[in-house]
NUTINU-633095 format. One line per 4 residues: for each residue z, x, y of C-alpha. Coordinates in pm, whole numbers, plus 50000, padded with zeros to 5 digits. Layout:
// residues N
Z,X,Y ~ ...;
END
This chain:
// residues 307
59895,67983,64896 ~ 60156,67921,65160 ~ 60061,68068,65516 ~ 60403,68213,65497;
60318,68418,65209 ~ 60003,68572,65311 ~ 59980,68909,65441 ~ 60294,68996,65261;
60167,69292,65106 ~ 60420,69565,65214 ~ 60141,69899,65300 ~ 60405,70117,65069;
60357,70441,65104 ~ 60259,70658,64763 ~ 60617,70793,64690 ~ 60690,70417,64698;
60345,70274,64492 ~ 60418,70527,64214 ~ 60722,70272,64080 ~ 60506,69954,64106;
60433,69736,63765 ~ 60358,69386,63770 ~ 60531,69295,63481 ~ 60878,69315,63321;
60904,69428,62935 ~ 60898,69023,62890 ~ 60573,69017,63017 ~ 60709,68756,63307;
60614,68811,63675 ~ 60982,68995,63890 ~ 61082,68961,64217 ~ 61100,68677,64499;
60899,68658,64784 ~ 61194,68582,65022 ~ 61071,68442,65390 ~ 61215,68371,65721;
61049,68280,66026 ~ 61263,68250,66325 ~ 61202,68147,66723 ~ 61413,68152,66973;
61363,68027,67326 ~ 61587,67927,67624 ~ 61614,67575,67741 ~ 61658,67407,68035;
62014,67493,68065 ~ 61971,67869,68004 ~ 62113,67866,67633 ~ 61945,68004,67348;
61835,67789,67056 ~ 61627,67796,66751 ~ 61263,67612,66800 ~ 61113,67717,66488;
61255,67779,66163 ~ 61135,67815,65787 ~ 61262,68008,65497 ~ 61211,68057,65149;
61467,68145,64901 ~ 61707,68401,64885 ~ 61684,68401,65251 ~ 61802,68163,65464;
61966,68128,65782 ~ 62281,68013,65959 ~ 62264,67789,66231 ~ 62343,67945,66583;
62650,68005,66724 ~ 62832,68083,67052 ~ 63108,68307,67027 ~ 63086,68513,67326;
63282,68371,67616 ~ 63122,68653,67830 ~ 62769,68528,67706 ~ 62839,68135,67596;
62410,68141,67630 ~ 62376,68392,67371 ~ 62297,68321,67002 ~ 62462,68459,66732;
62265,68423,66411 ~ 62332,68506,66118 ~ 62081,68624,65841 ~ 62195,68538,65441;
62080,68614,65055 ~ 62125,68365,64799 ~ 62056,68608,64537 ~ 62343,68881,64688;
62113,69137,64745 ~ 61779,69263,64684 ~ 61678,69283,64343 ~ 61393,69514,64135;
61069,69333,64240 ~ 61143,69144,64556 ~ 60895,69144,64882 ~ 61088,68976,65153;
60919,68913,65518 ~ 61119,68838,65811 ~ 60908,68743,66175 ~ 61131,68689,66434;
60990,68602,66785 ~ 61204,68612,67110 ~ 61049,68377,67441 ~ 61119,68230,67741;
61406,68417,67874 ~ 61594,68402,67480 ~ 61946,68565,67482 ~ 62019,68715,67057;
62223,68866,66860 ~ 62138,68865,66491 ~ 62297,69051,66204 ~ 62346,68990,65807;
62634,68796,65644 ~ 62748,69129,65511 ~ 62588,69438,65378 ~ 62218,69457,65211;
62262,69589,64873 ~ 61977,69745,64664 ~ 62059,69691,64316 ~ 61947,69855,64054;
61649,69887,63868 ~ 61451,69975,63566 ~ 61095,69902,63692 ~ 60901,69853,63998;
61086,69879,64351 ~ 61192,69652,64595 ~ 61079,69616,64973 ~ 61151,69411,65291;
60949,69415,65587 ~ 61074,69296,65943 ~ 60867,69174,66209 ~ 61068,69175,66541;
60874,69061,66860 ~ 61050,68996,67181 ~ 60814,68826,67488 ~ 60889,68887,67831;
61243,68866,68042 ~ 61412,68844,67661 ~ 61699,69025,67513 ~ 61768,69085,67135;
62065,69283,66935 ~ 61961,69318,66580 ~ 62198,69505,66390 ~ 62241,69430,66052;
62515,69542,65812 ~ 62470,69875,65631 ~ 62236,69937,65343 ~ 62428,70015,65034;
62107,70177,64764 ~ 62285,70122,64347 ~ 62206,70382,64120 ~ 61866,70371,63999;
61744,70197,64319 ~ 61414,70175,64466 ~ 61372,70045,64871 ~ 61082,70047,65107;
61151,69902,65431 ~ 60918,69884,65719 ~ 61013,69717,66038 ~ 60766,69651,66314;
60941,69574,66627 ~ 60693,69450,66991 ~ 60890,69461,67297 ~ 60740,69369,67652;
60829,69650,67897 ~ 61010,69397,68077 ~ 61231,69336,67804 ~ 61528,69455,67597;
61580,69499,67210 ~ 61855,69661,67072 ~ 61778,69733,66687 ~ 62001,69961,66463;
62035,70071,66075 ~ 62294,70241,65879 ~ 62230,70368,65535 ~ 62527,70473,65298;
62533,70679,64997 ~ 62584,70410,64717 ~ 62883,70237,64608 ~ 63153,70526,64605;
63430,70334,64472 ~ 63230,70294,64161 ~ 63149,70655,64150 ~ 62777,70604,64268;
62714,70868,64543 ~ 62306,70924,64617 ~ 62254,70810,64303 ~ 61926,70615,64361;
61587,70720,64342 ~ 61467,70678,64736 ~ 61519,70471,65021 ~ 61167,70483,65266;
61234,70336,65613 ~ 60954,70319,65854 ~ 61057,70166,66197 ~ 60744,70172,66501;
60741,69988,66802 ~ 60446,69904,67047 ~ 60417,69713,67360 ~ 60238,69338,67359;
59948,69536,67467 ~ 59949,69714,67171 ~ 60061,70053,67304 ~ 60218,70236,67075;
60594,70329,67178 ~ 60748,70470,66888 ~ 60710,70589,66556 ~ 60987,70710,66284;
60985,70741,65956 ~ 61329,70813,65726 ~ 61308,70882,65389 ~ 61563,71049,65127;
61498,71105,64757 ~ 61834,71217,64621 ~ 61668,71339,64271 ~ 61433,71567,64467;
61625,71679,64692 ~ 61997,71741,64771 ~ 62069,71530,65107 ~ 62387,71742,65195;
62181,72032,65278 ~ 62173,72203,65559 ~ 61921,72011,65809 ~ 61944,71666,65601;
62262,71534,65642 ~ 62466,71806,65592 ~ 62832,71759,65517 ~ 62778,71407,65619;
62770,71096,65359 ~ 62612,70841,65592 ~ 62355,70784,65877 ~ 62280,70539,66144;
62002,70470,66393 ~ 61988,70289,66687 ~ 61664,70225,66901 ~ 61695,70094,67272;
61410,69995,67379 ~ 61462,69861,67765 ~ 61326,69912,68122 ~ 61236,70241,68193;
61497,70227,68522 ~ 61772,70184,68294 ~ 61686,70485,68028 ~ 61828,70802,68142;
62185,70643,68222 ~ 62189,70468,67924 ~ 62118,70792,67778 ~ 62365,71025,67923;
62677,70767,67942 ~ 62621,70769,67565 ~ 62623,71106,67502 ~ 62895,71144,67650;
63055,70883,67453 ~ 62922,71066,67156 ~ 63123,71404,67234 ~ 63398,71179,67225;
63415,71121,66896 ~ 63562,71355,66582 ~ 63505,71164,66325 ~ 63087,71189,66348;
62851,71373,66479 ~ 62504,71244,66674 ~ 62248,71313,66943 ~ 62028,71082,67151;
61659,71162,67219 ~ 61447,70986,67476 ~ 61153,70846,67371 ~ 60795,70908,67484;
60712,70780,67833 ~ 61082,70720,67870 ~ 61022,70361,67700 ~ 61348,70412,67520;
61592,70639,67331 ~ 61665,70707,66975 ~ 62044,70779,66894 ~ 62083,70950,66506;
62461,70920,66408 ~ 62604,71084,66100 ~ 62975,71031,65964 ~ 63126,71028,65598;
63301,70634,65705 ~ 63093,70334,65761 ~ 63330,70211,65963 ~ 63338,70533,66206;
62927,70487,66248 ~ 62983,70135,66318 ~ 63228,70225,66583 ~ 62967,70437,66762;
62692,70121,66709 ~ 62926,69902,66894 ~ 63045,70120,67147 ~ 62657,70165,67240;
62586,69814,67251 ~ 62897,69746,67509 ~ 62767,70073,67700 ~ 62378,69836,67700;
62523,69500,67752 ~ 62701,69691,68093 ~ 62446,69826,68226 ~ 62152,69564,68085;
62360,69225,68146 ~ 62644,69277,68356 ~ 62895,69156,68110 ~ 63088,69260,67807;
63083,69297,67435 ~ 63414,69134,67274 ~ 63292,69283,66925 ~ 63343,68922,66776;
63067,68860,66525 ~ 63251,68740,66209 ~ 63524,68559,66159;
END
């Protein structure tokens, strides 16, 4: 067995294990074990580049880019999916390690779709660790669950107190065009966080079930279609500024609603957005990342990311 693939097992949790089976009604092993392992590292000139890199298909990776004239250190990379999306059976593992002084920003050629399925369930676990003096956006497109969907994802993020990682998610209701709104079974996402010492920092766990439960109610999400989550997790110097300039930016806005929270021994904050357009969510994602690179960097975000 490849290194890569050991320790793949995902930990589901039981409303996730209940939908496991090992074999399709062929009697033929489903799913891909999709894997990506990604370094980053500084060199002598101060610019960002990949020194490790190994996948296994569907994922793979684009090579880095420099976009930002603000930033012309800072990589842009860009994660992909052969297969279009995540399928009924797939365990994909992503490591990504940040060192010596890195500069990121990594996203997803487009949005993660969860397609359908009639056995089993699909899950991808993240592994985000970012060394000392480092600085990481990870903000992938949305997460668009297909009727009959099944999705477990766990991300496990380690961030030196001396470091920076912004990491967000936004999950929709289905494909609404095609008249798919919370149509899928459940979508589990478990995001923690602990120091390089091991200290725990954070710990958050979303999960809707749309058959069990009606996700417009009162105290879910309401009148709201669609909800996004952004974690800073920075200097503790920079935390309650960060914080309040985007609140305020947050009152700003009619088209969604959101709060931030502060997390425990103000190693962070936790900003829950709700709004019925992706686009509107998105808006407020960016708008918090220009409010970080500010105060973190010194410098601005120009919003390019794809062409």
């Amino acid at each position: 067995m490849s290194k890569y693939l050991q320790n793949i097992s995902d930990d589901a949790p039981k409303e996730i294990q209940i939908f496991e089976t090992k074999k399709t009604i062929k009697n033929k092993a489903i799913g891909e074990n999709g894997i990506l392992d990604l370094e980053l590292e500084a060199n002598s000139d101060g610019k960002t580049i990949i020194t490790k890199q190994y996948s296994q298909d569907p994922l793979l990776l684009q090579r880095a880019l420099y976009p930002e004239n603000s930033m012309p250190n800072m990589a842009y990379l860009y994660v992909m999916s052969s297969s279009g999306g995540i399928l009924q059976g797939d365990r994909h593992k992503i490591d990504i390690l940040l060192k010596k002084n890195a500069l990121a920003h990594l996203t997803t050629q487009g949005a993660t779709r969860i397609y359908g399925m009639n056995s089993n369930y699909a899950s991808q676990i993240v592994n985000i660790t970012v060394d000392e003096n480092c600085y990481l956006e990870y903000i992938p497109d949305q997460i668009i669950p297909y009727k009959n969907s099944r999705y477990y994802q766990r991300v496990n993020l380690k961030v030196d107190e001396n470091s920076d990682l912004i990491y967000s998610e936004i999950l929709t209701p289905g494909r609404v065009a095609m008249g798919e709104s919370f149509d899928y079974d459940i979508c589990y996402m478990r995001t923690s966080c602990k120091n390089l010492g091991n200290k725990i920092r954070f710990l958050e766990n979303l999960k809707i079930e749309p058959k069990k439960q009606q996700p417009q109610n009162f105290g879910l999400l309401g009148e709201y279609q669609t909800v996004g989550t952004v974690f800073i997790l920075t200097r503790k110097k920079n935390v309650k500024e960060l914080e309040l300039t985007i609140n305020e930016e947050i009152v700003k806005k009619d088209a969604i609603s959101g709060g931030t929270s502060i997390l425990p021994d103000d190693s962070g904050i936790i900003i829950r957005i709700l709004g019925n357009k992706t686009d509107d969510v998105f808006n407020m994602v960016y708008n918090t990342l220009e409010i970080c690179r500010k105060k973190i960097l010194g410098t601005t975000f120009s919003r390019t990311r794809k062409n």
